[in-house]
N, C-alpha and C positions, 0 to 999 in steps of 0.2 A: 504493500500500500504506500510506504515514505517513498518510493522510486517512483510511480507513474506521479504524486505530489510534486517533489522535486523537478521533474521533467517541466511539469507543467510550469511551475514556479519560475524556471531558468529559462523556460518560449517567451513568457509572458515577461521577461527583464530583459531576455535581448530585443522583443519587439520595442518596446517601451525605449531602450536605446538608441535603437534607429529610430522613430519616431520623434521624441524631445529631444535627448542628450546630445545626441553627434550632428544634426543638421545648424543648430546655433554656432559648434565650434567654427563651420567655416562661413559665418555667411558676411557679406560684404559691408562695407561703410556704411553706415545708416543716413540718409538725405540731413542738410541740415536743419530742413522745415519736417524732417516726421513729426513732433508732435507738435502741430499743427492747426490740422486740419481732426474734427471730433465726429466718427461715427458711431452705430452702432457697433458694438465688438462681438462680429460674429468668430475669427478666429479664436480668439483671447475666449471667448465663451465655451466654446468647443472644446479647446484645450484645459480649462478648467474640469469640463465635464467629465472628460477624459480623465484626468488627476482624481478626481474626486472618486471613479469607479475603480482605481487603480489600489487605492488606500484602502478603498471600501471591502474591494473582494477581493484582493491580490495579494495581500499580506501572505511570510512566511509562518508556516506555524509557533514560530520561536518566537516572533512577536505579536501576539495575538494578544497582550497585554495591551500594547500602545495600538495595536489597534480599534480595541473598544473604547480607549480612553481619546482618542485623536481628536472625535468631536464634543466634549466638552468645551463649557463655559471658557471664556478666556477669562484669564488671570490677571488683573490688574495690574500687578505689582511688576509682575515680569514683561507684561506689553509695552508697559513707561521706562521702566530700566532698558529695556531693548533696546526701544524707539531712542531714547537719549544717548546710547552706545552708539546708535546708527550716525546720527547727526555730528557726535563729537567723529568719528572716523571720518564722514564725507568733510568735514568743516578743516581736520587736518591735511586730504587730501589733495582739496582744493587749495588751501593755503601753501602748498608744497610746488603745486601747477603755476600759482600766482608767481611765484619766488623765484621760479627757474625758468616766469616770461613766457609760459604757457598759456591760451587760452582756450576757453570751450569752443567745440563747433560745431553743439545745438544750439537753435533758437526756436523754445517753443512757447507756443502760445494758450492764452486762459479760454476757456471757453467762453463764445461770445454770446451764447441764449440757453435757456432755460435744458431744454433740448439736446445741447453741445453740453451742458456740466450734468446732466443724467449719462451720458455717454462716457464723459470725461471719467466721473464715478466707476464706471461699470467696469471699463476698461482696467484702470487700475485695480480696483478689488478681483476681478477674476485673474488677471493678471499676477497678481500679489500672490493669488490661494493657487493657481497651478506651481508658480517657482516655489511656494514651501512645499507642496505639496510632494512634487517630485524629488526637491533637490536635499528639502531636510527632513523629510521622512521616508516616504519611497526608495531611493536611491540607496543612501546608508543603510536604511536595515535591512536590505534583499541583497544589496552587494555585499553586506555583514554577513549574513546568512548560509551564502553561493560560497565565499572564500573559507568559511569556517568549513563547510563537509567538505571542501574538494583539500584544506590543510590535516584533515583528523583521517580523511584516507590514503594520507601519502605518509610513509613509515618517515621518509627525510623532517616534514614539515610541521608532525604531528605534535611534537613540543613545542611549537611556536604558533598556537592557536590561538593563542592569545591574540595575537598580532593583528590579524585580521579585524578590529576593529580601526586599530591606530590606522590601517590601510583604509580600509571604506569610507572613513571618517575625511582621511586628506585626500581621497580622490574624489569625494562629493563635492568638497568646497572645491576643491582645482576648476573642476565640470564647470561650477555656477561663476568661476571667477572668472573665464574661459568663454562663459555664453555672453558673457559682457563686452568683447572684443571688437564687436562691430562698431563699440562706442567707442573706443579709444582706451589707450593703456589706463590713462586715471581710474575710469572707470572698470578695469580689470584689478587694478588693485584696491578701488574701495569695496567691491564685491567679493574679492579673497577676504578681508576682515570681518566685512556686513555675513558671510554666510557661516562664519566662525561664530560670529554674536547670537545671531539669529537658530545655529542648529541648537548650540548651549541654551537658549530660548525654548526651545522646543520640547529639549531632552528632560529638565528642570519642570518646564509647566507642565508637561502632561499632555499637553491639548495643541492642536496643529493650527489653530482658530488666536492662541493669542501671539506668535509667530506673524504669523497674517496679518493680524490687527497693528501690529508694530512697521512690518513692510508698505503696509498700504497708506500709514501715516504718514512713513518717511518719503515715498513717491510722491503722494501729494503734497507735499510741504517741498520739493524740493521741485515740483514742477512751478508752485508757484513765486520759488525765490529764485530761480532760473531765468522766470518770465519778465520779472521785477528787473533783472540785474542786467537785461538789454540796454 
C-alpha cells in the first residue's frame, strides 16, 4: 500500500514542478509598466486554485498534521512580526540599490476605479496564497518527504536522514528567491530572506493563512510606496 502512495505522491510533485517551480526560473524581464494596467486575475486565480487542491489533497502522509492545521485562523502575533520582518528586509535592500546608484525598473501604478482596486485586491491575495502555498508549505514538506525515503533506502545515506530537511528547507527558498529573477537581482535577494521569514512564519503559526496575510500586506504596501516614489 506505502508504494502505489508514494508513487503517486512523487507524479503529483514532479507534475507540480513542471507546472509552478521551473517555468518562473527562466522566464524573461518583466515590462516596466506590468503592474499597471488592473484586470480580472484569471491566471493568478487558477493558480491559487490549483495550490489550494495541492495542500488540500496532496499532502505526504508524514504530514498530515500540518495538513489539517494549514487552514486555520491566522495568528496575529506572527502575521505582524512577519509582515515587519518583511519591510525591514525590503527597506534594507532597497537602501543597498540606493547606495550602489541602483535604481528600480518598475513603474506601477494605483488602481484608478472602484473596479481596478477589487482586481488590484484579488490579484495580490490569490497571488500571495499560491506563492505560500506552494513554496512554504507544498514544496518543503513533499520535497522533505521524497529525500527522506529515497536517504533511509540507501545503506550510504541512511545516517544522514536527518539532513534532508536542512536540504528541502534551502532549496525551497532558492526556488522562490529564483522565481523572482525576472524582476531583477534586488529582488532575488529580498525574496531569499522574505521566504526564510515567511516559511519560519509558517512552520511557528500553524496555519498557511497567517503566512499569506503577512505576504499580501507587504505586496500591497509596497505596490503603493513604489507608486508614490515615481
Amino acid at each position: 500500500m506505502e508504494t502505489p502512495v508514494n508513487l503517486r505522491r512523487n507524479a503529483v510533485f514532479a507534475a507540480s514542478l513542471c507546472l509552478f517551480v521551473i517555468p518562473p526560473l527562466f522566464a524573461g524581464s518583466v515590462p516596466a509598466r506590468a503592474f499597471s494596467s488592473w484586470t480580472f486575475p484569471i491566471k493568478p486565480l487558477c493558480y491559487a486554485v490549483l495550490a489550494f487542491v495541492l495542500v488540500r489533497f496532496s499532502f505526504p502522509p508524514s504530514t498530515e498534521r500540518t495538513q489539517h492545521n494549514a487552514f486555520r485562523f491566522v495568528q496575529t502575533g506572527w502575521a505582524i512580526a512577519s509582515f515587519g520582518s518583511l519591510c525591514v528586509i525590503a527597506s534594507v535592500v532597497e537602501l543597498a540599490v540606493r547606495f550602489s546608484g541602483g535604481t528600480t525598473n518598475l513603474y506601477p501604478a494605483l488602481p484608478s476605479s472602484i473596479a481596478e482596486t477589487f482586481f488590484c485586491i484579488a490579484n495580490f491575495a490569490c497571488a500571495s496564497f499560491y506563492e505560500e502555498a506552494i513554496y512554504r508549505l507544498y514544496l518543503p514538506e513533499t520535497l522533505g518527504a521524497i529525500l527522506k525515503d529515497v536517504f533511509l533506502k540507501s545503506k550510504k545515506w541512511k545516517k544522514r536522514a536527518q539532513a534532508t530537511v536542512q536540504i528541502s528547507e534551502t532549496l525551497s527558498v532558492a526556488a522562490f528567491a529564483l522565481s523572482h529573477r525576472y524582476l531583477g537581482l534586488p529582488s532575488v535577494v529580498n525574496a531569499f530572506f522574505a521566504g526564510i521569514v515567511l516559511r519560519i512564519c509558517c512552520k511557528k503559526s500553524g496555519t498557511l493563512w497567517t503566512n499569506t496575510a503577512a505576504h499580501f500586506a507587504y505586496n500591497m504596501l509596497s505596490l503603493v510606496l513604489f507608486a508614490h516614489m515615481q
